[in-house]
FINUNU-21699 format. One record per residue (C-alpha): residue in three letters; x, y negated, z negated; residue number from 1. Coordinates in steps of 0.02 Angstrom, whole numbers, padded with zeros to 5 digits, m for minus. Example, Ala and Ser with C-alpha at 12.3 -4.5 7.8 and 13.67 -1.06 7.14 Angstrom:
ala 00615 00225 m00390 1
ser 00684 00053 m00357 2
//
This chain:
unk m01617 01264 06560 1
unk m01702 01413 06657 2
unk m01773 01335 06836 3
unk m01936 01355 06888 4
unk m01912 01485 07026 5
unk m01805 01626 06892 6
unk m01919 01560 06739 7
unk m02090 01622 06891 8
unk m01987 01781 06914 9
unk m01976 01828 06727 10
unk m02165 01786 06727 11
unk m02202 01924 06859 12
unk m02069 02038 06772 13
unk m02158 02021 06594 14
unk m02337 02050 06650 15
unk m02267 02227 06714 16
unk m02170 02257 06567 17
unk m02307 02219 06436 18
unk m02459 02303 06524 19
unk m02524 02163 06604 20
unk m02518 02190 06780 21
unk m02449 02318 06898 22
unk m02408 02313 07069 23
unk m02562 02399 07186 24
unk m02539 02575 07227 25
unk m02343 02568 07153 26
unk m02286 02739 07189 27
unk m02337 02721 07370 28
unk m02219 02572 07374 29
unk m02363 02453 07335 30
unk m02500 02352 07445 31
unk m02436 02159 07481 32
unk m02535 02021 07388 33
unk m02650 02159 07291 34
unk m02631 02177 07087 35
unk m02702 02297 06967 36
unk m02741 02223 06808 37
unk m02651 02343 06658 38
unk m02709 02377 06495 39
unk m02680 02203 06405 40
unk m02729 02122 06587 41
unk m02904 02211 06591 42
unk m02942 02146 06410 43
unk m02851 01968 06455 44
unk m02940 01962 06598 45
unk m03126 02003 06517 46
unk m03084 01868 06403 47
unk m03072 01743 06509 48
unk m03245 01778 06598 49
unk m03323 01787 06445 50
unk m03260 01626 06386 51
unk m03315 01549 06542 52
unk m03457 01626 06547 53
unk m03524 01587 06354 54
unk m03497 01405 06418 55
unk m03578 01419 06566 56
unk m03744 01506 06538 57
unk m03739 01540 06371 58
unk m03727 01361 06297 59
unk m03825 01296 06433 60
unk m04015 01333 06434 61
unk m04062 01283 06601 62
unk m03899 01403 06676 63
unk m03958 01587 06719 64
unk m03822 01717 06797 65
unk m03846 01853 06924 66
unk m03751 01994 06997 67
unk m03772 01994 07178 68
unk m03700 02132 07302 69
unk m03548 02109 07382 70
unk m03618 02177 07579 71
unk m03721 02063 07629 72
unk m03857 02031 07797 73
unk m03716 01983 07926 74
unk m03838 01829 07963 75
unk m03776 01745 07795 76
unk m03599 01725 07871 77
unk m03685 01637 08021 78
unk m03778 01516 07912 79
unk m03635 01495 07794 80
unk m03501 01432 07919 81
unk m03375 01575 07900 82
unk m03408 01650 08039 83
unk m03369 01496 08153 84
unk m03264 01408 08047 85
unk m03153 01517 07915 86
unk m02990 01482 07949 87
unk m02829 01453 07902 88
unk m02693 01388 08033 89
unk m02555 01484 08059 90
unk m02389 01456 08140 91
unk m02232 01603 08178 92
unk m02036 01569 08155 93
unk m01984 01630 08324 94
unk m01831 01679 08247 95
unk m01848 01761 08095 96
unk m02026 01825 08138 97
unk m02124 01772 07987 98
unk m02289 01707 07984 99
unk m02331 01547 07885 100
unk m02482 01433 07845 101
unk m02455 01281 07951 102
unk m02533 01175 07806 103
unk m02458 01267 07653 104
unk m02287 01222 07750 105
unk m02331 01055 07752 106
unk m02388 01047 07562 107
unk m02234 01128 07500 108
unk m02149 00983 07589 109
unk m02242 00849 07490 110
unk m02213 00970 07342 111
unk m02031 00944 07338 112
unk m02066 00730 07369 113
unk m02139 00752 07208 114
unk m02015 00853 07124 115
unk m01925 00711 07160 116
unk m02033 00595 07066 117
unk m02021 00683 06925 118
unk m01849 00686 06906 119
unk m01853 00481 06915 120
unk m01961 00493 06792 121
unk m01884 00585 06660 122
unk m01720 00517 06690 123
unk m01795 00351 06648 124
unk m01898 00431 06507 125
unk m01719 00496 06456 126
unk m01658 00296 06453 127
unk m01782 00209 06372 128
unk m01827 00314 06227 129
unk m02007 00250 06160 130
unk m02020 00088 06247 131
unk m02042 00188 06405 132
unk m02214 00144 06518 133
unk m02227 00278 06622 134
unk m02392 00206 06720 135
unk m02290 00032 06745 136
unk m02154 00138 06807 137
unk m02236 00246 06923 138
unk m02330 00092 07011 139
unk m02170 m00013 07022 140
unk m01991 00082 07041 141
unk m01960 00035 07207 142
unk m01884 00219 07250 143
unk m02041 00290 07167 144
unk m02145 00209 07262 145
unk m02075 00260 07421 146
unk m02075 00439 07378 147
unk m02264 00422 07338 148
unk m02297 00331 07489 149
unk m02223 00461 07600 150
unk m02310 00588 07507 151
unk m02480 00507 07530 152
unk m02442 00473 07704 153
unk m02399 00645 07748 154
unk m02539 00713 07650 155
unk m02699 00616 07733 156
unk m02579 00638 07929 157
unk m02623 00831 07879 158
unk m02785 00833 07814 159
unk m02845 00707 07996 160
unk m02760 00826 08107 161
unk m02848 01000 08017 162
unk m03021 00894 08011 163
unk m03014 00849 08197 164
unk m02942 01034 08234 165
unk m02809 00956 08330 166
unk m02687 01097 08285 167
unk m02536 01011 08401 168
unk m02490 00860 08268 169
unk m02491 01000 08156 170
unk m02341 01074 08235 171
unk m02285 00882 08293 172
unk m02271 00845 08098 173
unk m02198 01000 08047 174
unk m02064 00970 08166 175
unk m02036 00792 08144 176
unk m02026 00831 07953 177
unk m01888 00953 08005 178
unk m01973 01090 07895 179
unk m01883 01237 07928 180
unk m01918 01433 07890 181
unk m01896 01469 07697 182
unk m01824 01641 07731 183
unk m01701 01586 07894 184
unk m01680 01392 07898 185
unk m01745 01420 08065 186
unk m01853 01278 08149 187
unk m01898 01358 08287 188
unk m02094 01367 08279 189
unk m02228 01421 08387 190
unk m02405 01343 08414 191
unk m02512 01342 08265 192
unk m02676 01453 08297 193
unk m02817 01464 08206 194
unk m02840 01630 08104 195
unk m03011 01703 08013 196
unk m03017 01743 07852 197
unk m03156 01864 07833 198
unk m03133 02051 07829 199
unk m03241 02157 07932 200
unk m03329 02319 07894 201
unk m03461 02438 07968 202
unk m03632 02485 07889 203
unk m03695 02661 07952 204
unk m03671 02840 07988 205
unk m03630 02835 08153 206
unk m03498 02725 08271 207
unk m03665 02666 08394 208
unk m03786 02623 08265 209
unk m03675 02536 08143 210
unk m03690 02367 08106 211
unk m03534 02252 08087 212
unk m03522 02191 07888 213
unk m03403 02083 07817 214
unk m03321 02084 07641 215
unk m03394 01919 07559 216
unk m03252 01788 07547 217
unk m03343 01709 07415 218
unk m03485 01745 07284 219
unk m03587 01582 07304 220
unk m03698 01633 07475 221
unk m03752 01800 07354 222
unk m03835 01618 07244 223
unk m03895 01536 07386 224
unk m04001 01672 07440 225
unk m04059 01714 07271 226
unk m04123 01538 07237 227
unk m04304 01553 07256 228
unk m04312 01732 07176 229
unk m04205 01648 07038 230
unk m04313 01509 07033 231
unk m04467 01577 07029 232
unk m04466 01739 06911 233
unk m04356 01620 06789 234
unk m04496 01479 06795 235
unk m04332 01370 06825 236
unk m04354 01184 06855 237
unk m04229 01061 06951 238
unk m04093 01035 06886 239
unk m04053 01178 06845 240
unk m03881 01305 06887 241
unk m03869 01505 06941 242
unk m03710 01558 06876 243
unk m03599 01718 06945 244
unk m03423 01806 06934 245
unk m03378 01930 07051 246
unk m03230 02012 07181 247
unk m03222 01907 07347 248
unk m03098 01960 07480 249
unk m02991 01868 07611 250
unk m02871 01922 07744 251
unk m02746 01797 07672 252
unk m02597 01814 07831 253
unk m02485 01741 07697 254
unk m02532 01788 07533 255
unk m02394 01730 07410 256
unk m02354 01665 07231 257
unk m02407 01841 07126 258
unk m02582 01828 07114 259
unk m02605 01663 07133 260
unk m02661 01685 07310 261
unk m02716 01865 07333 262
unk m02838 01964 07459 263
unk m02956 02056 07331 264
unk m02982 01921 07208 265
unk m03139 01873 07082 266
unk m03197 01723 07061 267
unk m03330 01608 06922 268
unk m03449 01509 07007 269
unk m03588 01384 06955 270
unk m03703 01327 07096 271
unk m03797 01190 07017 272
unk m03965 01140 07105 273
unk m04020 00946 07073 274
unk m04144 00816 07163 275
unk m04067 00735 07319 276
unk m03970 00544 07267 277
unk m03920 00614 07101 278
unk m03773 00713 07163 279
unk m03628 00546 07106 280
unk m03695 00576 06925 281
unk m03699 00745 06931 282
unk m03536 00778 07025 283
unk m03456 00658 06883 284
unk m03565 00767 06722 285
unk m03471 00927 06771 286
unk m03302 00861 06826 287
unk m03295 00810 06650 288
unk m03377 00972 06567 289
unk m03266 01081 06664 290
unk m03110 00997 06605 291
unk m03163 00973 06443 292
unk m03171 01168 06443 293
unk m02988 01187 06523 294
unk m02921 01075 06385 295
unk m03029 01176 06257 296
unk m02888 01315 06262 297
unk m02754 01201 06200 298
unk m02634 01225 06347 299
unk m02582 01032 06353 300
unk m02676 00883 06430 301
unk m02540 00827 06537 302
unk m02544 01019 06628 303
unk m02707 00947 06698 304
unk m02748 00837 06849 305
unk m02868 00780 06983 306
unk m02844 00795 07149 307
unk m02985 00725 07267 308
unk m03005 00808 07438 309
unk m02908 00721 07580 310
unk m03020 00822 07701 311
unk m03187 00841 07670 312
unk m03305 00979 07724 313
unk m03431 00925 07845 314
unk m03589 00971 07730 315
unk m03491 00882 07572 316
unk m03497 00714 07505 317
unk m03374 00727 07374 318
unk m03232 00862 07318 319
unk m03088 00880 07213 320
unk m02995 00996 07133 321
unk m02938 01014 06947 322
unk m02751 01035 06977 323
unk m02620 01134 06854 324
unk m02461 01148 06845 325
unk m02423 01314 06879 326
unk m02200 01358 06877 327
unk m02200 01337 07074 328
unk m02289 01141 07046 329
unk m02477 01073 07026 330
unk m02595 01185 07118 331
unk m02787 01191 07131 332
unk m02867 01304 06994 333
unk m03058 01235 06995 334
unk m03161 01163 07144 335
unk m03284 01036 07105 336
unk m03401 01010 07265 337
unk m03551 00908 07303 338
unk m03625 00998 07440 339
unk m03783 00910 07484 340
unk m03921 01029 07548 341
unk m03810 01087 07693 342
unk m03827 01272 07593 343
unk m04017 01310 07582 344
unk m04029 01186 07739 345
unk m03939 01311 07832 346
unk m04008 01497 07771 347
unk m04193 01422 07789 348
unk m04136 01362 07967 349
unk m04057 01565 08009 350
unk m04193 01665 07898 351
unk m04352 01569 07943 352
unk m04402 01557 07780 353
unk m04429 01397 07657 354
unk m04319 01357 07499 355
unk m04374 01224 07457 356
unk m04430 01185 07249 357
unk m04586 01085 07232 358
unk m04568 00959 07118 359
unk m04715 00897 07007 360
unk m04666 00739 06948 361
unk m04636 00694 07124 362
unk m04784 00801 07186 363
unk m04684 00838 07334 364
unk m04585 01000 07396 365
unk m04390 00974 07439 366
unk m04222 01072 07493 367
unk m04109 01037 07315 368
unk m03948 00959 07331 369
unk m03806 01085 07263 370
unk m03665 01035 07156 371
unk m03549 01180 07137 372
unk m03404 01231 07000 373
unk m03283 01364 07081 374
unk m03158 01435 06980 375
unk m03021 01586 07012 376
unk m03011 01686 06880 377
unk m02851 01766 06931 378
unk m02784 01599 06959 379
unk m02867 01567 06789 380
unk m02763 01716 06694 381
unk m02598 01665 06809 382
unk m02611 01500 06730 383
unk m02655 01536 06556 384
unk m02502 01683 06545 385
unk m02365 01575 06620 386
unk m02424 01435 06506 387
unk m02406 01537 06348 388
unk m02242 01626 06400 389
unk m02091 01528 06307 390
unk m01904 01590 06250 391
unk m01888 01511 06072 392
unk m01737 01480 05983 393
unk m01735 01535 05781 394
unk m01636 01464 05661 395
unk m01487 01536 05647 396
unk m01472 01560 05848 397
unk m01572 01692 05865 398
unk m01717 01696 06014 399
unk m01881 01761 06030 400
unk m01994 01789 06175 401
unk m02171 01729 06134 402
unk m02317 01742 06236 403
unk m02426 01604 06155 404
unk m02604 01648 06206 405
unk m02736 01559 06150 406
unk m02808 01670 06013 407
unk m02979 01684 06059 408
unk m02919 01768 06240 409
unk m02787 01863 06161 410
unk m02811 02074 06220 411
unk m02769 02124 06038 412
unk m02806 02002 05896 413
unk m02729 02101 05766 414
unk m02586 02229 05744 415
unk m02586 02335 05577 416
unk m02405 02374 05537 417
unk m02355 02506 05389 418
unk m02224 02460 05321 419
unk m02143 02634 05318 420
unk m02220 02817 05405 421
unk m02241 02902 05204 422
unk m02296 02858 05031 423
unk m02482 02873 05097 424
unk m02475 02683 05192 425
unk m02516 02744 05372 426
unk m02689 02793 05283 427
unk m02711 02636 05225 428
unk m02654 02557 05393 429
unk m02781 02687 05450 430
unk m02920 02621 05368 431
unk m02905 02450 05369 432
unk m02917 02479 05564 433
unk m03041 02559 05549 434
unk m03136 02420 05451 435
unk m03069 02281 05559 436
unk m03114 02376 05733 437
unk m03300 02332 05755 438
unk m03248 02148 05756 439
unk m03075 02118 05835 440
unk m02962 02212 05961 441
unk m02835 02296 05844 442
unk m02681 02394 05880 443
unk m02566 02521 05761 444
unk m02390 02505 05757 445
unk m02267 02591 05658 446
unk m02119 02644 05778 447
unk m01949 02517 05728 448
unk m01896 02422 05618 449
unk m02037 02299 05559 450
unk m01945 02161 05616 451
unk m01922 02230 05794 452
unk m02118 02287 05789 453
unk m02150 02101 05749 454
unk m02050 02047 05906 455
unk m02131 02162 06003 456
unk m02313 02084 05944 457
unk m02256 01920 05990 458
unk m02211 01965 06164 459
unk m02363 02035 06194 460
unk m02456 01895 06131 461
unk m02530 01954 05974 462
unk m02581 01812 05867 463
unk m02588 01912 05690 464
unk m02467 02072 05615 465
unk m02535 02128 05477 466
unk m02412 02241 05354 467
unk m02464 02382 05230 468
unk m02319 02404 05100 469
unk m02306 02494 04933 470
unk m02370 02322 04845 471
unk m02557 02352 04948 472
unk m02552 02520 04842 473
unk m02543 02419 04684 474
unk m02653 02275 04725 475
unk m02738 02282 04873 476
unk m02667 02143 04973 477
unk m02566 02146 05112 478
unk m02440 02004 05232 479
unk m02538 01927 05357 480
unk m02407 01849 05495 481
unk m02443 01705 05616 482
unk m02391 01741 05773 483
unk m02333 01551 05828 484
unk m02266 01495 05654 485
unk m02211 01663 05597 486
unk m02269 01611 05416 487
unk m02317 01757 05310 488
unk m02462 01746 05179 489
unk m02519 01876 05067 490
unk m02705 01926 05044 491
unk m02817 02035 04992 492
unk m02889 02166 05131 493
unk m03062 02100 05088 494
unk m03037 01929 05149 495
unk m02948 01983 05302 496
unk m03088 01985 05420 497
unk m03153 01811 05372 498
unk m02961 01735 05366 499
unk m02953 01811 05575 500
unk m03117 01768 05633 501
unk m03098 01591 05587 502
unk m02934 01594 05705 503
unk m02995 01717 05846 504
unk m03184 01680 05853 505
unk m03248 01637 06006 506
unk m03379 01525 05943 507
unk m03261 01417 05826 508
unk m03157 01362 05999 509
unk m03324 01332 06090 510
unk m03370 01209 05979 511
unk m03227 01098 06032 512
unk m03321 01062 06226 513
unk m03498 01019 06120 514
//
């Protein structure tokens, strides 16, 4: 069985090989921890957004989207917290000379506790068989329950010391954890010091007049600042959400783990404006809705978990994080906040102006509460492409690689194979793409063997091959394959669009999070 860390590599080495993504500024030897999406990525990628999207403003009627600019009034930083208080703490091997996140050391720690876990638990999966109660198991193994323990014990030791900034039991429990450096086995640390995030800029034509910008480290201020224009041209009444997708940058120190952690990075965010004291009802509506959409996709229910916050931001009253299980472990993919009013609070206290929304049922004016869906949508495409890549085994022992999209985000729905280069079937090929283009992404193929086309398809995560052969001259009909069963039907060219829509169509896999 292929281990995690070599089964993470081919990942990496298959979204260069199949145009997904490339390495930043390659033939200069690259830029560390920034990706250029390829040709399959782009489309993958546009996907995505647009499924989240659909479900986010589309299917909701009181959820409007904007595009805000990414230079904003420095003063926004102020009111946000960022300026103050966007950091990450960061600790150097004095040996080997590498930087690390104090915390991320820590977590990979607790990471491995729970590999551990794991392994218990299959092995007594493994022993047994169907009358195995994995809950009852969990909660009372005795050598489970110490593992957990430890883990939780370590976990809320890190997440008091980072909320009371006291940056020395940081370093005390790295070193009494005995974490050493990943690259030396060195655990000879320095002090862990705080490090911001943000990257600065300047705004103006000349080095005395400019005015110092930063890159926005997140999209949601560009909301916050729109509310009342938002609000008021869109007639919009409480609750109601301001939806927005767009690049956001960080200085990450030690950006790792492909893109799962990059420095130019886009992310889909719902700020989602309610009456003050309904935020528990609220904060519990869309932590359902927004897995309900994750699970929408098909990639596995048990891929999927909560995490609440440890540590929670001063302004919030409730967190968590929809976990999955990426091939380094369960990381966060979706934030989930409750931030009270601390937002429009805050950028009426720096601008001078109100945002408040009257209310007329109440007959009273207010700040809204915000409760806020943040999602990465690299971290989004990481998780959906390492998901779908699998090495199957065919009867007799052959193997395939098979990247098993989801349909409805796969680049190209549809590849139209003839079955040889003569007898007048790349015309037909010709024109049944030419029929089928206005719908679906389609692609022409007719280099190989058709056998070795199809394995090429299913590596690059086409769900259908469709194949033009001398038979389509007599009858008009032509094999449709299934990517993920690799059953072949025949049928006529006329139904074809129908027969692929009801597979690829956005609005058929929508339906599912009703």
């Amino acid at each position: 069985m292929i281990n995690q860390e070599d089964f993470f590599k081919k990942v990496i080495s298959h979204a260069k090989e199949y145009g997904y993504i490339f390495q930043s500024s390659e033939i200069y030897d690259g830029l560390s921890a920034v990706y250029d999406y390829g040709q399959n990525g782009v489309e993958l990628k546009k996907n995505i957004r647009e499924y989240w999207w659909k479900a986010m403003v589309q299917m909701n009627e009181n959820i409007v989207g904007i595009d805000a600019a990414i230079f904003m009034h420095p003063t926004t930083w102020k009111a946000s917290g960022h300026v103050d208080a966007f950091n990450d703490p960061l600790i150097d091997n004095k040996d080997s000379k590498k930087r690390y996140r104090a915390d991320v050391l820590v977590e990979d720690y607790v990471a491995k506790i729970e590999a551990k876990i794991e392994k218990e638990v299959a092995k007594a999966e493994k022993r047994f068989g169907e009358a195995f109660d994995k809950e009852q198991f969990i909660t009372t193994n005795a050598r489970v329950v110490e593992y957990k323990n430890q883990a939780d014990a370590i976990l809320k030791r890190l997440a008091k010391s980072l909320e009371n900034e006291d940056l020395a039991d940081v370093k005390a429990l790295i070193e009494e954890l005995e974490i050493a450096c990943p690259e030396s086995g060195s655990k000879n640390w320095t002090d862990v010091k705080q490090f911001n995030l943000m990257f600065g800029t300047k705004l103006g034509a000349t080095a005395d007049t400019a005015m110092d910008l930063y890159l926005r480290p997140e999209t949601a201020q560009g909301i916050f600042v729109n509310f009342l224009n938002v609000q008021k041209t869109g007639r919009m009444k409480i609750p109601f959400g301001i939806a927005q997708t767009g690049k956001a940058f960080r200085n990450e120190i030690v950006a790792r783990q492909f893109i799962f952690r990059m420095r130019e990075f886009e992310q889909m965010e719902m700020q989602f404006f309610i009456k003050p004291g309904t935020q528990k009802e609220w904060y519990e509506h869309w932590k359902e809705a927004r897995l309900k959409w994750h699970l929408s996709l098909g990639m596995g229910s048990e891929n999927y978990r909560f995490h609440d916050h440890e540590k929670l931001a001063h302004y919030a009253d409730a967190a968590c994080d929809i976990e999955f299980r990426f091939p380094f472990g369960f990381k966060e993919l979706e934030g989930i906040h409750s931030r009270t009013d601390f937002d429009l609070g805050n950028h009426e206290k720096y601008s001078g102006k109100k945002l408040q929304y009257f209310d007329p049922e109440e007959n009273k004016s207010y700040v809204p509460y915000v409760l806020e869906t943040s999602i990465g949508l690299d971290r989004m495409f990481l998780a959906v492409f390492s998901n779908s890549l699998q090495e199957e085994t065919l009867e007799g022992g052959d193997t395939r690689t098979v990247l098993r999209l989801p349909f409805v985000l796969a680049p190209t729905k549809v590849a139209v194979l003839p079955l040889l280069k003569k007898d007048g079937l790349p015309e037909i090929a010709r024109e049944i793409i030419d029929e089928l283009k206005f719908d679906f992404s389609v692609s022409y193929d007719e280099k190989d063997a058709v056998g070795r086309r199809y394995r090429r398809q299913d590596a690059a995560g086409t769900p259908f091959c469709i194949t033009v052969d001398h038979q389509t001259k007599e009858d008009q009909t032509v094999t449709l394959r299934h990517r993920d069963t690799m059953e072949q039907v025949r049928i006529p060219i006329s139904e074809l669009r129908s027969v692929i829509s009801k597979e690829v169509d956005m609005r058929n896999w929508l339906q599912k999070i009703k």
